[in-house]
N, C-alpha and C positions, 0 to 999 in steps of 0.2 A: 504494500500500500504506500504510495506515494505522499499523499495527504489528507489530513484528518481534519475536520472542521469542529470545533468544540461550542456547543452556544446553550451557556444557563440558562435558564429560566425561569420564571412564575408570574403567572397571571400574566400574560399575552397573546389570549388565545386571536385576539383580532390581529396579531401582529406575525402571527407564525408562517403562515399560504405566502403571504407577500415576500415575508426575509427568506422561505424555501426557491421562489422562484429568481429571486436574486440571485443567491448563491448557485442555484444549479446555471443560472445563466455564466456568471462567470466563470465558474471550473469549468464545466464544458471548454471552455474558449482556450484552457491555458491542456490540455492533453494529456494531463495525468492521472492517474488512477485513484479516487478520492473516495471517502466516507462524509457524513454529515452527522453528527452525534450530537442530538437533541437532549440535554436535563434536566427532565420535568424536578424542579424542587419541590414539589406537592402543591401543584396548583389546584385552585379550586374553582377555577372560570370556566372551566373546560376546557381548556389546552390538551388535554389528552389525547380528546375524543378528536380535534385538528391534528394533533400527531400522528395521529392512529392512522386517518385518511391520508395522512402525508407520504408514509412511510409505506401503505398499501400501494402507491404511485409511483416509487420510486426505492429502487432496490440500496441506491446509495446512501439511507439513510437508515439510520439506527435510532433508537428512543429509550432511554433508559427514565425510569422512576423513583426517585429517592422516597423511601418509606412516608417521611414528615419533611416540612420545610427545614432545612441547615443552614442556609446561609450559601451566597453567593461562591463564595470560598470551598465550602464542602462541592460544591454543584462542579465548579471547573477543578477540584483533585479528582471527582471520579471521571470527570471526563480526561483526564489526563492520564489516568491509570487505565482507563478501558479504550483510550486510543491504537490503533495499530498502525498509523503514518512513521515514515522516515522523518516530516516536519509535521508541526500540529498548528491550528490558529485557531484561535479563540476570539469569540466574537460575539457581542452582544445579542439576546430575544429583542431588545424593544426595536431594532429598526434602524437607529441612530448611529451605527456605527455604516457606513456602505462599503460593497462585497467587494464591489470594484479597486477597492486599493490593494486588496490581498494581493496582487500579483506585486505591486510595488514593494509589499514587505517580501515579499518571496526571493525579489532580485536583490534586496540588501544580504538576505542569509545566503545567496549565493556568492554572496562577495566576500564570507569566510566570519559572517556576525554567525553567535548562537541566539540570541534574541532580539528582535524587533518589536520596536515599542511604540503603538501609536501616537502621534502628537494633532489634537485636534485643535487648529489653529483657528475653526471659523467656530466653536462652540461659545465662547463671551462674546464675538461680535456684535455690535450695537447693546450689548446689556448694561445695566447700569452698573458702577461702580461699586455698589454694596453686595451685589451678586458674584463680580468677576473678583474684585480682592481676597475672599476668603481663599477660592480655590489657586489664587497664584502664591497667596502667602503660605495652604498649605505646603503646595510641592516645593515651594523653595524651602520650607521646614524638615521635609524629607529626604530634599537633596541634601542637602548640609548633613541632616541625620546619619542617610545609608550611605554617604559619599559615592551613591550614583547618580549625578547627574540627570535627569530628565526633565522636561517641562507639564508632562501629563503623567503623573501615577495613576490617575482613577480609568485612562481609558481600557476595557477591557483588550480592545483589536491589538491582538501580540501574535506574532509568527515565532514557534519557538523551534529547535531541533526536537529532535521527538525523545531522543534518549534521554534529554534534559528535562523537558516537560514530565518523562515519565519518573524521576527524581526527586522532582522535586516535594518538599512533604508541608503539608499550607495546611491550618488550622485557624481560628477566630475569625478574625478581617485580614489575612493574610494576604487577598489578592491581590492587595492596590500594592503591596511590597512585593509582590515576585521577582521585579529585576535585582532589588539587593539580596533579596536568599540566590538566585542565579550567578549575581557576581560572586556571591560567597565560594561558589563552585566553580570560581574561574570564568566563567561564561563571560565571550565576547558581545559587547550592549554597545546597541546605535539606537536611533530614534527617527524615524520619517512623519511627516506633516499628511493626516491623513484628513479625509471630509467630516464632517456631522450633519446627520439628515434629524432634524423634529421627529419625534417618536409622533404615528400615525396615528394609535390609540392606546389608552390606559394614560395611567400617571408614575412617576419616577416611586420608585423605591427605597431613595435615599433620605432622611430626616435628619435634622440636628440632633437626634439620638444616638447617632454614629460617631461622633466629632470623638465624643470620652473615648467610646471604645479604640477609635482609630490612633490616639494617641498614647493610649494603653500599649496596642500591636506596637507602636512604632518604637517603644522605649525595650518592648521584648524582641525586636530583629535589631534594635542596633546593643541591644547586652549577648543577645547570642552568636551574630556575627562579629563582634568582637570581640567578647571576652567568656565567651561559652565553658572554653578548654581552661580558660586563669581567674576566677573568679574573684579569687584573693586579691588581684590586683585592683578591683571595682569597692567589695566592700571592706578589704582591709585597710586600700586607703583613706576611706573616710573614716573608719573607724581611729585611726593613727592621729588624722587631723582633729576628730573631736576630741579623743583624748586624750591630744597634748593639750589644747586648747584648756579642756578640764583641767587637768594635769597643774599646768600654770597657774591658772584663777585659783586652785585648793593651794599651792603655795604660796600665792602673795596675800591670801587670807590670813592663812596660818603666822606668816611674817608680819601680818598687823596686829595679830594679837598676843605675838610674843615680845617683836620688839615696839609697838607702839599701843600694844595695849585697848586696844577694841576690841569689845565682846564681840563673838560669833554666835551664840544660842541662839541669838535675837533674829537672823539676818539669814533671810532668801539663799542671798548669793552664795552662804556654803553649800544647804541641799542642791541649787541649783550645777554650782560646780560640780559636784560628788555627782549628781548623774549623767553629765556629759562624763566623766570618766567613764562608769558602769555602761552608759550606750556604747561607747569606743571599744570597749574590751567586747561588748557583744558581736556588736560590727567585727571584729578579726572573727571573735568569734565562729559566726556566719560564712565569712570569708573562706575558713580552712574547711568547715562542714562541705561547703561548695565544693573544693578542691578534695577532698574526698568523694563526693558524689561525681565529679565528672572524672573521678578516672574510673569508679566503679562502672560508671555508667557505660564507658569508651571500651572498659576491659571485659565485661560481661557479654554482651555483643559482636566483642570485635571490629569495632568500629572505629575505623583511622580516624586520626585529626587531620588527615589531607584529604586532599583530591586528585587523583591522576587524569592531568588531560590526556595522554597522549604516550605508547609505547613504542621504540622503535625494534 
């Protein structure tokens, strides 16, 4: 199999006939041996029963069901694990992603990228500036965070290698971070400028209820891709800084009430001192527990701290 098409979803059942006839329009065009792998995340508009019809018309397509809804994230790891392409793309249900650039991500991976990342350049167009700044202040949050570079994390439309796609392991809100779990594993990341079409029917999926979670994910891939394997280095160093910090303030206390004679029983500042010390010793504390758990973790398994790209 040539190429795998991944497209999550729920609740679009008005939007599915249309993004089938897209996509089949353009595979056709590019002559390679392709699947379409539809995931229903447990819709409940009836998208099944448009699956159903879809997939009775066309041999190229596949439908798989997740028991309950999971999340976005859960939806493209099983499509990624039940993929059989040599490259996979992943590409939105509502619409708003167009089929037609697939070829353009296709040509960047043959230029020796492992992932392509879409960048939709005409999505804030004309929008107001209280709509378009959040999302550019998040990705530049991100970039800086995963030190990959992108201007759109949220766009799904990604052309990945397939052996990568089928690696990679995404849980929570995981997907908008794929290209830094990707570079974690060496993965060569470019970015091309793809379209945005207006979703034809339903309404967006996303709420400001995501914002926490999203920055939750984002604090767990840049602790794991950096300091997954050394932990002690994250929380033994604060624990170090707070209790010397402690450390100092319980000695120039104790120095005023020996050599200048101020009571201490009276006064915040000792308890307060005294347990930045007790957090700092926890902090290491924690620290080594960590570094005990990630070599258990690495040695039970057998699970290298590298990655090999490439043997000769």
């Amino acid at each position: 199999m040539d190429l795998s098409i991944v497209v999550p979803l729920y609740n679009e059942r008005d939007n599915l006939a249309p993004l089938h006839q897209d996509l089949s329009r353009e595979l056709q065009q590019l002559g390679r041996s392709y699947e379409i792998l539809f995931i229903d995340d447990g819709s409940i508009d009836g998208s099944l029963e448009v699956l159903r019809a879809v997939q009775r018309c066309d041999p190229h397509v596949r439908v798989i069901r997740l028991a309950r809804n999971s999340g976005q994230t859960a939806a493209l790891a099983c499509g990624f694990q039940q993929s059989a392409g040599d490259v996979v793309v992943a590409i939105d249900g509502d619409g708003e992603n167009d089929p037609a650039d697939i070829p353009r991500l296709l040509k960047r991976l043959d230029d020796g990228y492992d992932l392509v990342s879409g960048w939709r350049t005409e999505r804030w167009k004309g929008a107001k500036l209280m709509r378009r700044a959040p999302s550019v202040a998040a990705n530049s949050i991100i970039s800086r965070f995963t030190g990959v570079r992108l201007h759109d994390y949220g766009c799904t439309l990604k052309a990945y290698r397939g052996d990568l796609a089928r690696s990679l392991r995404l849980y929570g809100e995981m997907h908008r971070f794929v290209p830094a779990i990707a570079a974690e594993q060496g993965a060569r990341i470019t970015e091309v400028e793809v379209g945005f079409k207006p979703r034809r029917s339903g309404a967006s999926k996303y709420g400001p209820g995501r914002i926490l979670r999203t920055l939750l994910d984002l604090l767990t891939v840049r602790f794991l891709s950096g300091y997954s394997t050394r932990p002690i280095q994250v929380f033994g160093a604060i624990g170090v800084v707070i209790g010397a910090l402690g450390g100092i303030w319980t000695a120039w206390l104790v120095f005023e009430k020996i050599a200048l004679g101020r009571p201490l029983g009276d006064r915040p500042a000792l308890l307060l001192a005294v347990l930045l010390v007790v957090v700092g010793v926890q902090l290491i504390s924690i620290g080594l527990l960590g570094e005990m758990l990630a070599r258990t973790y690495h040695e039970s398994q057998g699970k290298e701290i590298y990655v090999i790209k490439e043997k000769f």
